[in-house]
C-alpha positions in Angstrom: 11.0 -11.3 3.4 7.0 -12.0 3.0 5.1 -10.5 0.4 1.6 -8.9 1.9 -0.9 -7.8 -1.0 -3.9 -5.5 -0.3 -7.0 -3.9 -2.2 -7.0 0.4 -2.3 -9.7 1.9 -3.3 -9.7 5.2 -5.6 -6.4 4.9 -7.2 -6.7 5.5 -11.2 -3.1 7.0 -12.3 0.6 6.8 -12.3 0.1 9.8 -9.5 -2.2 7.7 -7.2 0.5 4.6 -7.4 3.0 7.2 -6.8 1.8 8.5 -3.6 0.8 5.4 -2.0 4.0 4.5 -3.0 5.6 6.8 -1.1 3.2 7.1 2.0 3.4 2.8 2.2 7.2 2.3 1.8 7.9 5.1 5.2 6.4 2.5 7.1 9.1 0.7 9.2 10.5 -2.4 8.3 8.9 -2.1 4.8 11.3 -3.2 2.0 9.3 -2.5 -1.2 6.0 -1.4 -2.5 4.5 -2.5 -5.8 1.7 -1.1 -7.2 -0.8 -2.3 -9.5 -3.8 0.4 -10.3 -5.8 -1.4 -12.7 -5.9 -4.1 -10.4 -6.9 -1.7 -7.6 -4.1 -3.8 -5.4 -0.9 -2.7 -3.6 2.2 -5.5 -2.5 4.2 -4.7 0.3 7.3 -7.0 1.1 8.7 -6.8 4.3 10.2 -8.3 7.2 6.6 -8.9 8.9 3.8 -8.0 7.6 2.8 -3.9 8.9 -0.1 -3.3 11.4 -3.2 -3.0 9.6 -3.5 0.8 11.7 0.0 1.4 10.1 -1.3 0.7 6.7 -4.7 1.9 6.9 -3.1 5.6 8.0 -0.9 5.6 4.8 -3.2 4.6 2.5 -5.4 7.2 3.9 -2.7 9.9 4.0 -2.0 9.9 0.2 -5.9 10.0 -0.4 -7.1 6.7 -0.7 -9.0 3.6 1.3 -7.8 0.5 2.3 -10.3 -2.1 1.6 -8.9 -5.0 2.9 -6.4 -8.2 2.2 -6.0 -9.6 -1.6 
């Protein structure tokens, strides 16, 4: 497994890392999600890293941007 981190914008609660949470770790081949929100940064470890579309339409769907690669 590979560890991928990336920067979200807009998270600022437990609720924000909760949904990306969720939204993030549906994503196939995805083993874990870890969320840091005062860092503004999200780690995904998975088998290969996810398709930046993938992850950009997750982030998205629980309400926030993707701003890139950490």
């Amino acid at each position: 497994m590979e560890s991928y981190t990336y920067l979200v914008e807009g998270m600022t609660c437990a609720h924000c890392a909760a949904a990306v949470t969720t939204e993030v770790s549906a994503l196939p081949g995805v083993d874990s999600v870890d969320v840091d929100v005062a860092a503004g940064t999200v780690r995904v470890t998975a088998a290969a890293e996810p398709p930046a579309s993938d992850l950009e339409a997750a982030v998205s769907e629980a309400g926030y941007t993707l701003a890139g690669r950490s």
